[in-house]
C-alpha positions as CSV (number, residue, x, y, z in Angstrom):
1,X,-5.0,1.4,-2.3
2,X,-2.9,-1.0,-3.4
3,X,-5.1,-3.8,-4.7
4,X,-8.3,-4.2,-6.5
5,X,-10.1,-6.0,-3.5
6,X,-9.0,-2.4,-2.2
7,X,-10.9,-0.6,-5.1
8,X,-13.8,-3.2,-4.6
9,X,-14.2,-1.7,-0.9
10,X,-13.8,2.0,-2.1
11,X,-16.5,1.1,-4.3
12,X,-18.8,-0.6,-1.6
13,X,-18.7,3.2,0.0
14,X,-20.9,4.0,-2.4
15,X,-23.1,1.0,-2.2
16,X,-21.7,-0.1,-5.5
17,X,-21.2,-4.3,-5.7
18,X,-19.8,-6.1,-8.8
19,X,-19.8,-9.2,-9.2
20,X,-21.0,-11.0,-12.5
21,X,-18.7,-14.9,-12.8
22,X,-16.6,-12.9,-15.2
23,X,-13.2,-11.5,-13.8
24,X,-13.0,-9.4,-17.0
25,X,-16.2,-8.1,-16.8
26,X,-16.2,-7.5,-13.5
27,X,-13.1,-5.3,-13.6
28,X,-14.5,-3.1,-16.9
29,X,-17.4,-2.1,-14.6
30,X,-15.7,-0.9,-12.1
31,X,-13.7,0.9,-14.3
32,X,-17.0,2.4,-15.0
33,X,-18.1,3.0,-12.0
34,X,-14.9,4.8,-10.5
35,X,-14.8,7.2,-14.0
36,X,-18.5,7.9,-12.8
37,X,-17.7,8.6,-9.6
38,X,-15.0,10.8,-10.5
39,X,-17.1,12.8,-12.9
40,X,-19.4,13.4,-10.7
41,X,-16.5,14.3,-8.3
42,X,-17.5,12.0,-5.6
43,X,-13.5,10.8,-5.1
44,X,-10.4,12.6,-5.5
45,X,-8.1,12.7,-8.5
46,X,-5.3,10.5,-7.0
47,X,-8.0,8.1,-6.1
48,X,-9.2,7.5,-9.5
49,X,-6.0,7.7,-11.0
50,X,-5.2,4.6,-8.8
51,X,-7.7,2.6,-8.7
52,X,-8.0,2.9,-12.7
53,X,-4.3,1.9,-13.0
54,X,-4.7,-1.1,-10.7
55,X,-8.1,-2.0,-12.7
56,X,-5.9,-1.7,-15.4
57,X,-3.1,-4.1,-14.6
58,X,-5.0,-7.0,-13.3
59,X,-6.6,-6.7,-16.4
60,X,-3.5,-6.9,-18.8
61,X,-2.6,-10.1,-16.2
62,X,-6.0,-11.9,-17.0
63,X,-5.5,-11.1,-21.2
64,X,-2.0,-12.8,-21.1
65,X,-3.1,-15.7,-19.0
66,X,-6.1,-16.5,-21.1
């Protein structure tokens, strides 16, 4: 993984689709989504850990451009 258009497909594995107009939004479900998955141990640890941090980082871009 090494985007979150890649974390958007891991996602789509699952049947999970996100999309609501709102970038921010959009990322703090799948957040969601990817801690459920985990807990319900569905993906592996270094997959969450990943996709959370790159979740994570576009999200700290979007704050500081707005």
């Amino acid at each position: 993984m090494k985007s979150v258009y890649d974390v958007m497909q891991l996602l789509k594995r699952f049947g999970i689709f996100v999309y609501t107009k709102d970038r921010i939004a959009d990322l703090e479900i799948m957040e969601e989504e990817i801690k459920e998955l985990y807990s319900m141990q569905m993906i592996e640890a270094q997959d969450f850990q990943l996709a959370i941090l790159l979740l994570r980082q576009e999200k700290g871009k979007l704050s500081k451009s707005l």
